[in-house]
C-alpha atoms as one frame of an Amber mdcrd trajectory, in Angstrom:
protein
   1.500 -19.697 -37.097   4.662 -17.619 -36.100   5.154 -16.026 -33.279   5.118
 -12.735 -32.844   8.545 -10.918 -30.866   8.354  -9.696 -27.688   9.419  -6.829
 -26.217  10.166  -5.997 -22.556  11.405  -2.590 -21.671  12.802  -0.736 -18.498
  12.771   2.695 -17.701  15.938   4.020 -16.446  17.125   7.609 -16.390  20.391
   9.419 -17.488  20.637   9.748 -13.932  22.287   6.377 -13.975  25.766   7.648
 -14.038  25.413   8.759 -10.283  24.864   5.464  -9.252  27.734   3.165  -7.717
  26.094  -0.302  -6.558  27.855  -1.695  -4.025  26.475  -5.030  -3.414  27.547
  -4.518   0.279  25.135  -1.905   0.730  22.529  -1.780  -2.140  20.250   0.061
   0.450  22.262   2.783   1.396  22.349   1.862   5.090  26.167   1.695   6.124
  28.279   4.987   6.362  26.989   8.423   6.084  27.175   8.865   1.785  22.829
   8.614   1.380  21.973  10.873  -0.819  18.778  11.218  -3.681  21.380  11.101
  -6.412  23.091   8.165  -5.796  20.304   6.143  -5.104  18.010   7.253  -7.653
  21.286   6.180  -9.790  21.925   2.860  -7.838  18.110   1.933  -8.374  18.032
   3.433 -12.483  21.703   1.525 -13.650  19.733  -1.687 -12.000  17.483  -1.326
 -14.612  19.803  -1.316 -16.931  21.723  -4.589 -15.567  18.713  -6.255 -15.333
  17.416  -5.190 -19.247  20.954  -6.441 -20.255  20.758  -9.450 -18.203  17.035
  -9.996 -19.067  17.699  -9.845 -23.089  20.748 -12.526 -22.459  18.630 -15.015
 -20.760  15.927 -14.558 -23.441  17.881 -13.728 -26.589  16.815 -17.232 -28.025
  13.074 -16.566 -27.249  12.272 -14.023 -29.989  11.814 -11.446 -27.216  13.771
  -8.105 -27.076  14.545  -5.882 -24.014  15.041  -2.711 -23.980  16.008   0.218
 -21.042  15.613   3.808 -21.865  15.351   7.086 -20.341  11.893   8.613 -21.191
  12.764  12.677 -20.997  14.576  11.624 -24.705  11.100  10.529 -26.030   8.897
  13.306 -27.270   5.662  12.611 -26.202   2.257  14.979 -25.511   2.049  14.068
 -21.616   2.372  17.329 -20.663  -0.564  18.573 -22.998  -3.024  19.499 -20.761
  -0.398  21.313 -18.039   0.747  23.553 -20.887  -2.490  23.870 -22.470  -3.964
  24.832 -18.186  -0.806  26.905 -17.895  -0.929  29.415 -20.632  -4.918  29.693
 -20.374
């Protein structure tokens, strides 16, 4: 019987392009530059490295990964808010 593909996916955010990893630091601890931003970025382009590095390691596997950044994904989550909201 065949396999069937796999798929592994990791949410990341847009907000990616605030982060800066510096392996030096991935916590945020040295210097005074903490801020939400940055590492909501740092932890959100991780994703993203590991997806990338993820889908390498497994690229021979039949298995897929994927990151994305949900707010681009119409969905009906926030049915019941809206539908609470305007009642």
């Amino acid at each position: 019987s065949a396999e069937l593909p796999g798929k592994i996916a990791l949410t990341s955010s847009e907000l990616n392009y605030f982060g800066e990893i510096d392996f030096d630091n991935l916590n945020l601890e040295k210097g005074n530059y903490w801020n939400f931003l940055k590492s909501y970025g740092n932890t959100k382009l991780m994703n993203i490295i590991v997806a990338k590095e993820l889908g390498r390691l497994v690229q021979n596997d039949n298995i897929t990964t994927y990151s994305l950044h949900p707010g681009m994904i119409s969905t009906n989550i926030n049915y019941k808010n809206k539908r609470r909201n305007n009642s």
